[in-house]
N, C-alpha and C positions, 0 to 999 in steps of 0.2 A: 712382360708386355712387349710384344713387337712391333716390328713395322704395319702389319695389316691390322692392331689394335687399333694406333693410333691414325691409320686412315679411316678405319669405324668409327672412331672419337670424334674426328673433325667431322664429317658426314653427320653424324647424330647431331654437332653442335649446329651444322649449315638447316638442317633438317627444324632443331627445333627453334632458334629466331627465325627461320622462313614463315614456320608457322605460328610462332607468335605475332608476327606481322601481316599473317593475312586474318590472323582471327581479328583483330583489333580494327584492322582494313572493315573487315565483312561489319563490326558490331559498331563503328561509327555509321558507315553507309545506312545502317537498320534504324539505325536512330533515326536519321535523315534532317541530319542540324537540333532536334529537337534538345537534345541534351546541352548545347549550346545555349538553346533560349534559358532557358532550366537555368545556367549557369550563370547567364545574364540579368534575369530577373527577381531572382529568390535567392539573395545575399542581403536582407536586410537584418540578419543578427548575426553573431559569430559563430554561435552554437550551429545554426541553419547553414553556415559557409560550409562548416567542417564537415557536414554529415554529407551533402550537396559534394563537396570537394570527394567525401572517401566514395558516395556512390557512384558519382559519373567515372572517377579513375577505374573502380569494382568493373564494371560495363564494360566500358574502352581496354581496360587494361595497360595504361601505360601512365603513371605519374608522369612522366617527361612531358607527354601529349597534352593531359588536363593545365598545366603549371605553362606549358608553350599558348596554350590555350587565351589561358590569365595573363601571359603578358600582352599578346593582341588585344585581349579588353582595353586593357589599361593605357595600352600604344594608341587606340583607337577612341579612348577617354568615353566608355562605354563602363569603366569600373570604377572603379578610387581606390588606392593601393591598397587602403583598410578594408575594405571590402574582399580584395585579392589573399589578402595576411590567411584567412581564416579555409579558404579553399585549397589554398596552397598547403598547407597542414592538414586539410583532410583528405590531400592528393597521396600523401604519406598514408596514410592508412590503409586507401582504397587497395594500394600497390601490392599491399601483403598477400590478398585474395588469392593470387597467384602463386606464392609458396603455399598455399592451405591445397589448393587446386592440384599440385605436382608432389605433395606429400604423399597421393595416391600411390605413385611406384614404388616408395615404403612398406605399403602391405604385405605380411607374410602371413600363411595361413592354407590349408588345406582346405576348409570350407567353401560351399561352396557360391556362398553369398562374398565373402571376401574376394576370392578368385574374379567374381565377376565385376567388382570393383576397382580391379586391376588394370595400368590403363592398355597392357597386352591383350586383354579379353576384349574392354568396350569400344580401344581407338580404330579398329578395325572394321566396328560395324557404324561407331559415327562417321566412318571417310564414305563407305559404300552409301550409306543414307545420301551424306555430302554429295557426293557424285551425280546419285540420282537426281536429287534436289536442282543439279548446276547442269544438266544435260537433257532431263526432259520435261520439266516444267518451262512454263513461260513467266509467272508470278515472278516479279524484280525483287518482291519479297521475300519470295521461296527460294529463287535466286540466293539472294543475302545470306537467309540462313542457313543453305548448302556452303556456302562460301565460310561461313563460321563452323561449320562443324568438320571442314576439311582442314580449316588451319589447326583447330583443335586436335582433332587425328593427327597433324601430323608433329605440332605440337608435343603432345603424348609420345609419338612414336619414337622421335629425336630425342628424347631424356631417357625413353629406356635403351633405346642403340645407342646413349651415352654410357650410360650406368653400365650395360653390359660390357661397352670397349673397356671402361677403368674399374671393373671388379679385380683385373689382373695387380694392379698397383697394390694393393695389400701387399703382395710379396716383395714389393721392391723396395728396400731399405734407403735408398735416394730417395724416394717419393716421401717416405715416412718421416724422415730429418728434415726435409724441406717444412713440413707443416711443426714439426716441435720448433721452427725459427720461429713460426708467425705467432703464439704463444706471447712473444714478446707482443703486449698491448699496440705500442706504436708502428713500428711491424707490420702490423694485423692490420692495421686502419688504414697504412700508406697501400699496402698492396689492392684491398679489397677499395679503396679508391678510384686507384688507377687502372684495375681489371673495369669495373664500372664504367668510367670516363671512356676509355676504347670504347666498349659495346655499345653506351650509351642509354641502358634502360638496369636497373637496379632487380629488376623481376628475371631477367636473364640472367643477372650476375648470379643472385640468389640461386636458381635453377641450379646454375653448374656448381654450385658448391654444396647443392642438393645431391646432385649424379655424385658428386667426389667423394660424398658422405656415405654412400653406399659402399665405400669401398672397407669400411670401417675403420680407417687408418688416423680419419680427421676425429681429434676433441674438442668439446665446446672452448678448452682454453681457445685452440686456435681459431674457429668457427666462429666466436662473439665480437672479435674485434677485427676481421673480416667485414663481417655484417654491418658493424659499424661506421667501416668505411663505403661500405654499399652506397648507404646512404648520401654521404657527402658524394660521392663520384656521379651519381644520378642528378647531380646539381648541371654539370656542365651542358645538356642540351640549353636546356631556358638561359643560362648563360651568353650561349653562341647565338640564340633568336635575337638576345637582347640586344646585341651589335647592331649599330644603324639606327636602333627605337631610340623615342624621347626618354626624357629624364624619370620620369615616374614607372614607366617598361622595365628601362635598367633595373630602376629601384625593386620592380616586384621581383626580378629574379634574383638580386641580392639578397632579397627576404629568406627567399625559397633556400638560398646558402648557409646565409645567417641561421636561418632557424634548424636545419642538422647538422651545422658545425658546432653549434652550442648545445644542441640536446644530444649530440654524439659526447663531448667534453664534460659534460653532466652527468649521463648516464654513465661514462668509463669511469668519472671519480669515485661514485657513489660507490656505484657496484665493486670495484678493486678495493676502496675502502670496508664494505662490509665483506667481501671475501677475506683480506688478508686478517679481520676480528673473528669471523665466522668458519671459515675453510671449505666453501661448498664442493661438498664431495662429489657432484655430477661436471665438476670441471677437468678431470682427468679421465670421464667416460668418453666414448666412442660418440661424436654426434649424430642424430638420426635425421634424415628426412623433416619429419614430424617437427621433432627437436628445433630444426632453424627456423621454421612455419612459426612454430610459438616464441622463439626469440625476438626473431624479425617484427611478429604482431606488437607484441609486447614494449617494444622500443617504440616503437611509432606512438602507439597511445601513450604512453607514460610523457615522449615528449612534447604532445600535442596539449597532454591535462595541464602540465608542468607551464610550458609557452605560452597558450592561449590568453591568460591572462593579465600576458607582458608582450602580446601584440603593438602595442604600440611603442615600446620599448622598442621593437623590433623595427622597426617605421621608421622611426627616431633615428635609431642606428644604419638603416639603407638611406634616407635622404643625408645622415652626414659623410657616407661613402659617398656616394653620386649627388654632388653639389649642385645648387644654378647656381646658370650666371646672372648677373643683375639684369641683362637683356629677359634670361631666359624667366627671370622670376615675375617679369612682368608681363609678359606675355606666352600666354602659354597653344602649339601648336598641337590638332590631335590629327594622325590619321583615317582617312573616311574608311579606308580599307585597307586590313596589314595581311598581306605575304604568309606570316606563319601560320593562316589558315590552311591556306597551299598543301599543307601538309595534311591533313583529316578533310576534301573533299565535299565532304556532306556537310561539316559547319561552317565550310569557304562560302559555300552556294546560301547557306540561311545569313550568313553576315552579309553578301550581296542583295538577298533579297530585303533586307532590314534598311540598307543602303539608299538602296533603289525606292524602297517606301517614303524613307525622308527624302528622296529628291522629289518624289510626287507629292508631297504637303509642300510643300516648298516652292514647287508651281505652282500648288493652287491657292498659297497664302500672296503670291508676287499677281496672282491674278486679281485677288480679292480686293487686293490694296489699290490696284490699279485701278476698278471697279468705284473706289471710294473717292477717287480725284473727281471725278464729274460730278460727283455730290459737295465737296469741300475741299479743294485744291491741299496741298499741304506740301512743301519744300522738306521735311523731313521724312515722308514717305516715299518722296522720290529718289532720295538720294537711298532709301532703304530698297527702293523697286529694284535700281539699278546693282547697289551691291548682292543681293538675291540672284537676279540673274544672270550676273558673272559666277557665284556658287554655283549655279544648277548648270551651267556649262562644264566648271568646274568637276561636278559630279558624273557629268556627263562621258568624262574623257575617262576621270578614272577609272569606274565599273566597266566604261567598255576595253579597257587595255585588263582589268582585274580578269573580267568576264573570257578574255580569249586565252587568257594564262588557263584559266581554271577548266576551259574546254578542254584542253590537252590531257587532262587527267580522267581517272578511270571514275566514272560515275554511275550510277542507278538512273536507271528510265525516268523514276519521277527527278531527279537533281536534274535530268539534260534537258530535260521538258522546263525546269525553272529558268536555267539558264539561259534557252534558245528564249522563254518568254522575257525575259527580262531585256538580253540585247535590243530585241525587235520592236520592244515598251520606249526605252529611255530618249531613244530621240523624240520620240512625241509627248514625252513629257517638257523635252528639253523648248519644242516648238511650241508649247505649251505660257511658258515660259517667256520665250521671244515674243508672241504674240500679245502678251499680256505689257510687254516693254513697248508695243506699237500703240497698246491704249495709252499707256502711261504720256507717251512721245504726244498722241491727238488731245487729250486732256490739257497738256500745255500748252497746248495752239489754243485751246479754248478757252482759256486763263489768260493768256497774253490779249487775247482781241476782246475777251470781257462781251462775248459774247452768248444765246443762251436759247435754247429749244422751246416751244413751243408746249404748253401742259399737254396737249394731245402727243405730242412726241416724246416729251418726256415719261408719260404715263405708258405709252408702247415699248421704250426701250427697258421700263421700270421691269415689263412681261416676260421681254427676251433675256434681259439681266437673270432674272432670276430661273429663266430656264436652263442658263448655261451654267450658272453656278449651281444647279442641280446637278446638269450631268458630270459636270468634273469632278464634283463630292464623291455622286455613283462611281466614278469609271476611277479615283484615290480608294475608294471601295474594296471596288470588283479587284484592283490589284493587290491591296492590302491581304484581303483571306480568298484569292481565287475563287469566289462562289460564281457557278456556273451563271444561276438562276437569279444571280442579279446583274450576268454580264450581257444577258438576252434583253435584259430592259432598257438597256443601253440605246440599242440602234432601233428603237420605236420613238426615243427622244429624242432622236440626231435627226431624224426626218422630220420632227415636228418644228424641230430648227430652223430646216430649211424653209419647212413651208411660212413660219412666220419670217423665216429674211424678205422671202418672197413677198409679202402681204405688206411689209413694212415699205420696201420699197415701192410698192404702188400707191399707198398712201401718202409716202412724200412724194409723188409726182403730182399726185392732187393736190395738196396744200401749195406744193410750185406754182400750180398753175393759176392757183387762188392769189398768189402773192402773200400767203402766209406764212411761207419760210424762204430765205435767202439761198444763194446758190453756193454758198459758199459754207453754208451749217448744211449744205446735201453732201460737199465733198467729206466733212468731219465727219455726217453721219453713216454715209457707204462707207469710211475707214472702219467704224466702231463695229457695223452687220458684221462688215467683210471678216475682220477679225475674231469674231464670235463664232461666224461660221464654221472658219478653218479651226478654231480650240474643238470644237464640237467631231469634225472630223477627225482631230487625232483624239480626241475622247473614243471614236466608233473605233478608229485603228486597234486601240489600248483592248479594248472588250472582246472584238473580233479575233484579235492575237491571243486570248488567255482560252477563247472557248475553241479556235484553232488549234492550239496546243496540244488541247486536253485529247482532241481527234485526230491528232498528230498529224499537222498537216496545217501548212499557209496559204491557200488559197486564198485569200481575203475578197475580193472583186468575187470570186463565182459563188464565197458561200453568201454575200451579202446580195446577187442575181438572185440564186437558189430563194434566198426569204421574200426576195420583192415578186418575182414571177411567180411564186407557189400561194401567195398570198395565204402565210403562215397564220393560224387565226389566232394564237397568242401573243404574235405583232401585232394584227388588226386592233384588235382588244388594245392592249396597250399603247397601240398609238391614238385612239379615239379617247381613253382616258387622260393622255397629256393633253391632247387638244383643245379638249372640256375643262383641264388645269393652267391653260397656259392659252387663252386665250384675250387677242388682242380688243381691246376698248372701242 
């Protein structure tokens, strides 16, 4: 082996983590957060964790990613570590897919269905596809999938320009001594560790000692306890996330340690104990390809069957590494948005918009409550109004310092379209919010002076009350699942807003004038219109910015002209029907 081998070697290796990182890039982006939800949702048994855990990692391709994934849950108090235990372990399975996948440069065979299974035959016509797919389409989709199938090609490519640089090692008697050391179990485990640890992903580690097996020099003696250390060294990303997260964060990526450092210790006993009773004769053959696929499988399921049912063992054992403190046991802090999403794009953008949703319940439960004072004063709602909306300020700052991180990174049409809606959302949620604190503020001016409306005014405000808590339910809606067709309904009710602010205050200029209401329940009550009105306005903003979005484009002012001057007839329609629902007594 020469010098221009081993610059073929390193080139094969840069070749194939480039493109294991851009396929895994492309099949999160495809997802588009969804497997996120998936991961978030549907952990209610352990069985369902693990199978959940091996799939999403199968997809993505990257235990590191899914298990980085699980501790942002858990940072973000979206999981419960038990919850975590059981995904974490089926992140370990998912991982293997990948030695089954590169087992293909394995094939040998003159056929001519073999040959074409070969990834020399097919990585070449998946790049060209890729190419086309990422050059002349417009589809963000078709996009994605050009982008997965070039990582893939090249992927493929980089293991066989590997495999072909270290075919020459066969001949080198250095090379061949170096792997009769790793034979020694412990050995085997320290190196294939800390190979792992550098790269950082266990499915590349496996890879190259896939290409190395080709050379037929490696035996499963030394190949198994390599493997073994795989494992453990694919601990250290979730590790490094863990830094800076709370106590339970740590805890899940201790889990993620604990549980292959113990099933690595397990499985080396057992197995060297029944080798050195038994003598398996395939431990002094040449390891194949194939060969490490089925080890690597096999270790993972056996210590997932083995584990599982001492999950909480495992639990047990991460909270008494990473301790609280008595502070910390008593109160417990989560964050609203974690950073390690930063890394997978597409499930940064669905943890934002999930974010962003609880800020807008959150407004509109601080509205609702507010709403509730002029019906029955209550000193413990207020003191609840108030801390609310310091949260949704709170919320406010975060998502938009999250949201401008997460701009900077490489998105899909549909993620930039979430994102751009989301920024342009959250203040008017946040005004939302405020304004709901100005009711609160006019409620105890009307409590302290024990003063009280008129049944004709209370029955009109009873009309606009429930027209506004109409639209902000709609417009927590229309943000919740971007449905177009209910964001158009929106601004037929924000005009019908106005018209009754308008009706109402002519009404109280009549009673003025009758001497039936004071001038001083006129300034409470222009506080309450006025503040309904402007909730109602950023209600229209919220609807206008999601169906803007989708036409890529903010114009707001000329497309809500375009519907008033064009007299759009499914506003008409729609605003005649609120009319006839929300009409004043």
């Amino acid at each position: 082996m020469d010098i221009l081998d081993v610059i073929t070697m390193v080139g094969g290796l840069a070749l194939f983590l480039y493109g294991m990182n851009v396929m895994g890039t492309g099949l999160a982006k495809m997802s588009g957060g969804k497997l996120e939800m998936i991961l978030e949702k549907f952990t209610s048994s352990s069985i369902k964790a693990v199978l959940l855990g091996a799939g999403v990692t199968a997809v993505i391709q990257s235990s590191s990613a899914t298990t980085v994934m699980v501790v942002g849950f858990v940072n973000s108090g979206i999981m419960t570590l038990k919850q975590a235990v059981g995904i974490i372990m089926g992140a370990n399975i998912g991982t293997t897919v990948t030695s089954w996948i590169l087992s293909l440069t394995g094939i040998q065979g003159e056929n001519l269905f073999l040959q074409l299974l070969k990834p020399s035959t097919f990585a070449p016509v998946f790049a060209m596809v890729g190419v086309c797919l990422l050059l002349f389409t417009k589809s963000a989709k078709k996009k994605d999938v050009g982008t997965i199938l070039v990582g893939f090609a090249v992927l493929m490519i980089g293991m066989d320009t590997m495999s072909n640089a270290v075919s020459g090692l066969a001949k080198v008697k250095a090379f061949t001594n170096l792997f009769l050391m790793f034979e020694n179990p412990v050995l085997g485990v320290v190196v294939g560790t800390l190979l792992t640890a550098v790269i950082q992903s266990s499915s590349a580690s496996v890879g190259i000692l896939q290409a190395l097996c080709l050379t037929g020099s490696i035996s499963y003696a030394s190949a198994i306890p390599i493997i073994m250390g795989q494992n453990i060294g694919t601990c250290i990303t979730a590790l490094l996330s863990a830094i800076g997260a709370n106590k339970n964060a740590k805890r899940a990526a201790v889990v993620h340690f604990y549980f292959n450092l113990i099933g690595t210790i397990l499985f080396m006993i057992v197995f060297y104990l029944l080798n050195a009773a038994l003598h398996f004769t395939f431990m002094t053959e040449p390891a194949g390809v194939t060969g490490i696929a089925v080890v690597h499988s096999l270790f993972n399921i056996i210590a997932t069957l083995t584990l599982l049912p001492a999950r909480n063992l495992l639990v047990k054992l991460a909270s008494i590494t990473v301790r609280d403190s008595r502070e910390e046991e008593a109160v417990r802090e989560y964050n609203l948005l974690d950073e390690r999403f930063l890394e997978k794009p597409a499930f940064a953008v669905a943890q934002a918009k999930k974010t962003g949703s609880d800020m807008a319940h959150i407004s509109m439960e601080v509205l609702n409550m507010a709403i509730e004072l002029f019906q029955e004063y209550d000193k413990d709602k207020v003191r609840k109004i108030m801390e609310y909306e310091n949260l949704v300020d709170h919320y406010e700052d975060e998502l938009g310092t999250y949201l401008m991180k997460l701009s900077n990174a490489e998105l899909s049409k549909k993620d930039s379209q979430t994102v751009s809606m989301i920024l342009h959302c959250i203040g008017d949620f946040e005004r939302i919010a405020d304004r709901a604190y100005n009711l609160m503020e006019t409620a105890k001016t009307v409590h302290n002076k024990k003063d009280t409306f008129s049944d004709k005014a209370k029955a009109e405000l009873a009309v606009y009350t429930a027209a506004v808590s109409k639209i902000v339910s709609m417009t927590c809606e229309v943000f919740d699942t971007e449905n177009i067709k209910l964001a158009v309904q929106v601004e037929p009710l924000e005009e019908v807003i106005d018209t009754l602010n308008d009706e109402i205050k002519k009404k109280h200029i009549k009673r003025l004038r009758k001497g039936k209401c004071t001038i001083e329940l006129g300034f409470v009550l222009s506080d309450i219109i006025t503040n309904f009105e402007r909730i109602a306005d950023h209600c229209s903003n919220v609807a206008v910015c999601l169906i803007q979005t989708k036409e890529d484009g903010f114009e707001t002012h000329e497309y809500l002209d375009k519907l008033k001057e064009n007299k759009n007839p499914e506003f008409i329609a729609l605003y005649k029907e609120y009319r006839k629902l929300y009409r004043l007594p």
